[in-house]
C-alpha positions in Angstrom: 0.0 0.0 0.0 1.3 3.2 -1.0 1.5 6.2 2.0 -0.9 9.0 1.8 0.0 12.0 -1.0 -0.4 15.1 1.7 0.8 18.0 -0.7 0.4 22.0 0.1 0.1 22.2 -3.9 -0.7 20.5 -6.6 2.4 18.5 -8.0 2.8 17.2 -11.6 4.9 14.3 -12.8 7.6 15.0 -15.5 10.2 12.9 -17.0 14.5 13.8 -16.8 16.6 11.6 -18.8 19.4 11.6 -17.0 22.5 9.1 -17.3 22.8 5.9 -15.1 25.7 7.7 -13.4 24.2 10.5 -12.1 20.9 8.6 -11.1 22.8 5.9 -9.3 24.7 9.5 -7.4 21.2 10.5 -6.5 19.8 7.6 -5.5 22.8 7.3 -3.2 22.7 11.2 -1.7 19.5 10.5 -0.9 19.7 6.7 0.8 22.4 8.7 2.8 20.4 11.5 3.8 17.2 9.1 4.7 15.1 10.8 1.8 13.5 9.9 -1.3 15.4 10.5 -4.1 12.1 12.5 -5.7 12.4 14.4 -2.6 16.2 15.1 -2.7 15.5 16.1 -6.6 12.8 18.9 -5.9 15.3 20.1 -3.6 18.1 20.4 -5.7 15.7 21.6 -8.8 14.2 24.9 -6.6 17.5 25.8 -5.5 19.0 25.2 -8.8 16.2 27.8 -10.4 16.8 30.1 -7.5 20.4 30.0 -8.4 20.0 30.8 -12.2 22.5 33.2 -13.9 20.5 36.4 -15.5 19.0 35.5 -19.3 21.2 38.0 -21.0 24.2 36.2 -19.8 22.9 32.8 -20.3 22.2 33.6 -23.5 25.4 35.1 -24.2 27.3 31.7 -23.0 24.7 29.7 -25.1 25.6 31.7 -28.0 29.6 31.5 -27.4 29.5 27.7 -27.0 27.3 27.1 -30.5 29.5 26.3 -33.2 29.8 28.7 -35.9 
């Protein structure tokens, strides 16, 4: 039986391709930390988006690193 869903907000489920490295990592961080790797993820994902650089520049660096 799964444990009750008790969310302040709505949630949606996505898929991340990510490679078998990095989800074996995750899966890890989280066993170690006594969390659900899901859990762990939304973590990481709403700091990463608090972290972003500004458009401009990420635009800039996505423009420098195309080829020609």
């Amino acid at each position: 039986m799964s444990r009750p869903k008790s969310y302040e907000s709505p949630r949606v489920t996505t898929a991340l391709r990510l490679p078998v490295p990095l989800h074996e990592r995750i899966k890890a961080a989280a066993a170690e930390r006594d969390v659900s790797a899901n859990w762990l993820m939304e973590r990481l994902l709403a700091d990463g988006v608090d972290r972003l650089i500004p458009v401009a520049e990420m635009v800039a660096l996505r423009r420098a690193a195309d080829p020609p």
